[in-house]
C-alpha positions as a LaTeX table, in Angstrom:
\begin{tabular}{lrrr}
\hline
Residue & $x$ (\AA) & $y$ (\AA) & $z$ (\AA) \\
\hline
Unk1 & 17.24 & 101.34 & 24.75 \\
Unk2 & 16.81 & 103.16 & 21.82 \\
Unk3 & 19.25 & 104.23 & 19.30 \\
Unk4 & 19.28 & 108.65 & 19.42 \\
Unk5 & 19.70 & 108.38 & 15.15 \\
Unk6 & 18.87 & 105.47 & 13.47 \\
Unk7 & 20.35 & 105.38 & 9.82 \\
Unk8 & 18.28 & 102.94 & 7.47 \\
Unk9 & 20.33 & 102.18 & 4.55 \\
Unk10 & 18.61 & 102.89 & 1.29 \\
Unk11 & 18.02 & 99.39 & $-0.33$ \\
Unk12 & 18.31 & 99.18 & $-4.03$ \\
Unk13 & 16.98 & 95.36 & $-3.48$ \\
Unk14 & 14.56 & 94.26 & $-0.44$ \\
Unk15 & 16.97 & 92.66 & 2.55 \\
Unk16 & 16.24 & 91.53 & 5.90 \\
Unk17 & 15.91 & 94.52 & 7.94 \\
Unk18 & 19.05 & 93.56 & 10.19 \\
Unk19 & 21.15 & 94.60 & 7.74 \\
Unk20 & 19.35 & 97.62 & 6.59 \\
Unk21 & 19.56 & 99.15 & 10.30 \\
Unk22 & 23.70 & 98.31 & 11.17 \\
Unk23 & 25.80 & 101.21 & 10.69 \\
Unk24 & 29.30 & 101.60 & 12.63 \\
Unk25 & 28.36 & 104.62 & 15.22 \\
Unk26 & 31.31 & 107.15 & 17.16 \\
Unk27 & 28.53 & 107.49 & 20.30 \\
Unk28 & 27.94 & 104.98 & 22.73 \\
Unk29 & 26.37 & 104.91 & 25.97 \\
Unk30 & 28.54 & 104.36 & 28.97 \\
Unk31 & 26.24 & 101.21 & 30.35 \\
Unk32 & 27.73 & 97.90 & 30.56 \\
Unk33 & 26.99 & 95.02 & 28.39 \\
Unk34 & 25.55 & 92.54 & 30.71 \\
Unk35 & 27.45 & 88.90 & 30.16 \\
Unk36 & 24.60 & 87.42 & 28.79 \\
Unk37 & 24.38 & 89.91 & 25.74 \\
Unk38 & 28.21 & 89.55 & 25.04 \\
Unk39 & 27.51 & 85.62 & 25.52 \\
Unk40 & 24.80 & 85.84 & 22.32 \\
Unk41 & 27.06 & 87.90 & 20.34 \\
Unk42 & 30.10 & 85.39 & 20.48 \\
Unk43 & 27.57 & 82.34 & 19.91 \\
Unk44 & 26.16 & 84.29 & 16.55 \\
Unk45 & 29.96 & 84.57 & 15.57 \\
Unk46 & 30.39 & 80.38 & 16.30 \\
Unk47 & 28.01 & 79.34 & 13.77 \\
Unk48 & 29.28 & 81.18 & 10.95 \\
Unk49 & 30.73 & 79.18 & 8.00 \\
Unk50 & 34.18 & 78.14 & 7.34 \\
Unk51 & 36.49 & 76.17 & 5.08 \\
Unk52 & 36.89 & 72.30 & 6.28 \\
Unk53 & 35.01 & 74.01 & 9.76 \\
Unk54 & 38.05 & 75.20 & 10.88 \\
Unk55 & 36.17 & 77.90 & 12.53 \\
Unk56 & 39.82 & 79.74 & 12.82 \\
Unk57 & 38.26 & 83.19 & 14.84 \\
Unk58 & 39.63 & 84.47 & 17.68 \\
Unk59 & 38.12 & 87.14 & 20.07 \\
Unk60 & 39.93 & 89.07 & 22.44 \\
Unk61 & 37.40 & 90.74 & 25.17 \\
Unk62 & 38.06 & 94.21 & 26.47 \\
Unk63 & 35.74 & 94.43 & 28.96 \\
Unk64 & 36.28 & 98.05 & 30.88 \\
Unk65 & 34.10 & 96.83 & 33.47 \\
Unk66 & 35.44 & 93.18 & 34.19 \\
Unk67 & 38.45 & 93.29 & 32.39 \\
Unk68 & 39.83 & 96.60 & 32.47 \\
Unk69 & 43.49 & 96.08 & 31.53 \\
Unk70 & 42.26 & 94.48 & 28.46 \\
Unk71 & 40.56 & 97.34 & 27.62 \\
Unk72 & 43.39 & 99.75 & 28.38 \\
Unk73 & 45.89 & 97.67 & 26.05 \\
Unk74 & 43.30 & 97.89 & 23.20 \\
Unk75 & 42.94 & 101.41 & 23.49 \\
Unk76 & 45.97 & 102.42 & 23.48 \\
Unk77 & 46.68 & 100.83 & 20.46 \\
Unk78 & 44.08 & 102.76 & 18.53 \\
Unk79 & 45.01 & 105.08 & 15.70 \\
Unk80 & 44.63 & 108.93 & 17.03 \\
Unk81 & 41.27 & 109.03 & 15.18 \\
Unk82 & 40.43 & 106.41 & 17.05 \\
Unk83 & 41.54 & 107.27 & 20.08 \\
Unk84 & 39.46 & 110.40 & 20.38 \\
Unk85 & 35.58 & 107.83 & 20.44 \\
Unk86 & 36.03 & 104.25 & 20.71 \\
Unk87 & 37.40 & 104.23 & 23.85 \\
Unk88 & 34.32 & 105.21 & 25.67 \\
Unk89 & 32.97 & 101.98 & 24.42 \\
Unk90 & 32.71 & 99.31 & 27.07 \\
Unk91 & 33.65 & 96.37 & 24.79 \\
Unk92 & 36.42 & 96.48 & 23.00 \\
Unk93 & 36.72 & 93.39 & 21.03 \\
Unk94 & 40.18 & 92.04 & 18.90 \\
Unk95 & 39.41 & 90.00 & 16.09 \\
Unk96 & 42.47 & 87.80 & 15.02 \\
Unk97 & 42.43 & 84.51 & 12.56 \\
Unk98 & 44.12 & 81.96 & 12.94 \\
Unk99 & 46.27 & 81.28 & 10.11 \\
Unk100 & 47.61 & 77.41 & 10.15 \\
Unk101 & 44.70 & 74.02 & 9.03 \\
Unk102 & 45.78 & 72.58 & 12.55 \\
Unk103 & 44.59 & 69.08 & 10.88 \\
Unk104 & 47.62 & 69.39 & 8.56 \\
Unk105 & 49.71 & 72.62 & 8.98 \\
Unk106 & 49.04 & 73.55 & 6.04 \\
Unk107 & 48.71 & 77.87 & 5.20 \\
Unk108 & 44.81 & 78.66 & 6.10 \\
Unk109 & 45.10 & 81.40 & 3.44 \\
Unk110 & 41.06 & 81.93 & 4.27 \\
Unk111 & 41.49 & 82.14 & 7.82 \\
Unk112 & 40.99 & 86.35 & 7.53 \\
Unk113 & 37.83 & 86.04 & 5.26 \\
Unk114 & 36.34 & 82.97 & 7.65 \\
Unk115 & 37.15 & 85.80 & 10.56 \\
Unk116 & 35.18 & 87.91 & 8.75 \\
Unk117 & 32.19 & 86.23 & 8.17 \\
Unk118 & 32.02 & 85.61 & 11.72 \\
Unk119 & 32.28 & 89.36 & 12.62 \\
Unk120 & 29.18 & 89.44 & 10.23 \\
Unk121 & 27.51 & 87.40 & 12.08 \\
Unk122 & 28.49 & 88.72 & 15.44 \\
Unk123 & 27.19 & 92.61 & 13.98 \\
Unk124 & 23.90 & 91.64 & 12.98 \\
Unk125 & 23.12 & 89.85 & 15.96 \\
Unk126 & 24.01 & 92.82 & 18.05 \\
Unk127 & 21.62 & 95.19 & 15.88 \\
Unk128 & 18.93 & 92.58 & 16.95 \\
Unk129 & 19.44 & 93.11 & 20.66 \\
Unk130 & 20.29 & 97.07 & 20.60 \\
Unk131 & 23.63 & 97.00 & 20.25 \\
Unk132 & 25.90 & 98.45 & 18.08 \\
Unk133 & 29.32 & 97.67 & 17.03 \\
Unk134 & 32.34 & 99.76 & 14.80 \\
Unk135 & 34.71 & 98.08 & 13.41 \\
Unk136 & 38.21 & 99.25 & 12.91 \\
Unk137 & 41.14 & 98.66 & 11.35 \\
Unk138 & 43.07 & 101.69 & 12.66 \\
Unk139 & 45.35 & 100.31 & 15.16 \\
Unk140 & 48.79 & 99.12 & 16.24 \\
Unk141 & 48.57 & 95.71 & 15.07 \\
Unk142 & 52.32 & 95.39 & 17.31 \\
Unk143 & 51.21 & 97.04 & 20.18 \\
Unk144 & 48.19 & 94.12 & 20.47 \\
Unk145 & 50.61 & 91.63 & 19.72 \\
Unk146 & 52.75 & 92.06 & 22.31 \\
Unk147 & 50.33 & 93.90 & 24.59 \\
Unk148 & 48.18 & 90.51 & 24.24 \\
Unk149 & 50.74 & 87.87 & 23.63 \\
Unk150 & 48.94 & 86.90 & 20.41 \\
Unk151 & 51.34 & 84.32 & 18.85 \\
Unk152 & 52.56 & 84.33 & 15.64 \\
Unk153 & 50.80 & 81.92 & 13.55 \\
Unk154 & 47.45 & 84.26 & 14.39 \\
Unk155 & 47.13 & 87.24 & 12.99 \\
Unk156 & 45.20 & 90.68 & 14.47 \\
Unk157 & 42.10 & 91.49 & 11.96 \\
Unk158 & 39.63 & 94.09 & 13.03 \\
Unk159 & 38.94 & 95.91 & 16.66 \\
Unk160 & 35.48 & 96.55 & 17.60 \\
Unk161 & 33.83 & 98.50 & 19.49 \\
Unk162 & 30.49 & 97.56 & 20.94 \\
Unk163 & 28.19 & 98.85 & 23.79 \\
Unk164 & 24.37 & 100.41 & 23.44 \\
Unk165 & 23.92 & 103.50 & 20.97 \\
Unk166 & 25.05 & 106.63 & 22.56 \\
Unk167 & 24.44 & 110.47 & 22.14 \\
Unk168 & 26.37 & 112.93 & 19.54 \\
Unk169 & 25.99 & 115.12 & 22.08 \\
Unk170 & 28.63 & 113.52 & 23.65 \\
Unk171 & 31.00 & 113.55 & 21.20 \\
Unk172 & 33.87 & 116.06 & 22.11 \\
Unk173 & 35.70 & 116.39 & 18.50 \\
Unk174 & 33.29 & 118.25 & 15.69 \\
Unk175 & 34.76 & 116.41 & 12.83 \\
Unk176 & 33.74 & 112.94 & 14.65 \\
Unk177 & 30.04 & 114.48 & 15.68 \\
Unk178 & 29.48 & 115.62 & 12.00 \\
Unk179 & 29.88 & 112.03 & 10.60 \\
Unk180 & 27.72 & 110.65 & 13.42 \\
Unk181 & 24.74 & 113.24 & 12.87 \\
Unk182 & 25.16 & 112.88 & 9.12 \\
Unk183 & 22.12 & 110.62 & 8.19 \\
Unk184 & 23.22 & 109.76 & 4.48 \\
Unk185 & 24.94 & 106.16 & 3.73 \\
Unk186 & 26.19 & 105.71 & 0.23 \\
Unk187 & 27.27 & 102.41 & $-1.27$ \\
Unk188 & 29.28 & 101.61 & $-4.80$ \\
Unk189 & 26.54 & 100.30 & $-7.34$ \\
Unk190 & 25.72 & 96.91 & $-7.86$ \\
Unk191 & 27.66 & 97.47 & $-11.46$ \\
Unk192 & 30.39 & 98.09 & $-9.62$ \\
Unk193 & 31.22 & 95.05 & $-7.69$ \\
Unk194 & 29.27 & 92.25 & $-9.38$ \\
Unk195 & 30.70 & 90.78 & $-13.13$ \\
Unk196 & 30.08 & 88.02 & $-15.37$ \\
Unk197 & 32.98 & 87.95 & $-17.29$ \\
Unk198 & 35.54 & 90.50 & $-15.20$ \\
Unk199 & 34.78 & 94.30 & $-15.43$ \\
Unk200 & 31.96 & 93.42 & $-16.95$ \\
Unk201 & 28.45 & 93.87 & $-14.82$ \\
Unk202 & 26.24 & 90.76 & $-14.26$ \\
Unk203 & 22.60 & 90.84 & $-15.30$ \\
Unk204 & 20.73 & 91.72 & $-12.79$ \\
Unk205 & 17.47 & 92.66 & $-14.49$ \\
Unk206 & 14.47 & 90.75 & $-13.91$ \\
\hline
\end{tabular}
């Protein structure tokens, strides 16, 4: 299937081209994601790193098709901006962390970037079978909680949406279509975020 306006980010420094095509669409197409798909996407997101292999990631599947009350809860959770695209999206996927070293009790205070990594994962594998996924952070993190029953040592991270690229077409708000039809991506400088000594920017100079 192929993706109505594909948005190549503009490298500064040659990648792999997996990352150079993801960008978090508003449109997606109503089709299911067949099992097997969603089944690839989950086992990208098990063989990312984490500390002592704790692998502390949780995903919560929205499926509208097979599990639509899933979907509903997740949904209505959404922020109002949210509200208004993702959920036309057929997956809608809760990341949460788990927050205890069940070895020891101990705090896992990198349980949330461990989660992360794994939703890295789980994006670029979807851009290499023609899916795409938006993360959000614009929800009721309360409302999944209880909606869920997501106990209390885990905590709710980032919901996804994910299904095959859509049309702007049919995008009903104008403020949502504009973003989607806007083809330029913009990134802070490499100055910006990478230091020797803090504030200060590596060398990156060949």
């Amino acid at each position: 299937m192929n993706d109505p306006m594909r948005k190549p980010a503009p490298m500064e420094h040659p990648t792999l081209d997996l990352i150079r095509e993801r960008w978090s669409p508003w449109a997606f197409a109503d089709t299911p994601v067949p099992i097997a798909l969603l089944a690839s996407l989950l086992e990208a997101a098990r063989w990312a790193p984490s500390s002592m292999n704790e692998q502390p990631w949780r995903f919560v599947i929205g499926d509208k098709e097979r599990s639509p009350d899933v979907h509903s809860v997740l949904a209505e959770a959404m922020a109002p901006g949210n509200r208004k695209w993702a959920p036309s999206a057929p997956l809608l996927v809760l990341v949460c962390a788990d927050t205890v070293f069940r070895a020891s009790g101990a705090t896992n205070r990198f349980a949330l970037h461990d989660a992360g990594q794994a939703t890295a994962f789980l994006q670029l594998q979807a851009v290499a079978m023609g899916l795409r996924v938006h993360p959000m952070g614009g929800y009721d993190a309360a409302k999944v909680r209880s909606g869920i029953g997501i106990p209390d040592d885990h905590e709710p991270c980032a919901l996804l949406a994910i299904g095959f690229p859509g049309h702007p077409g049919q995008l009903d708000d104008e403020t949502v279509r504009a973003k989607e039809i806007n083809p330029s991506r913009a990134r802070k400088s490499l100055r910006d975020t990478v230091f020797g000594f803090w504030g200060v920017p590596a060398p990156l100079d060949p």
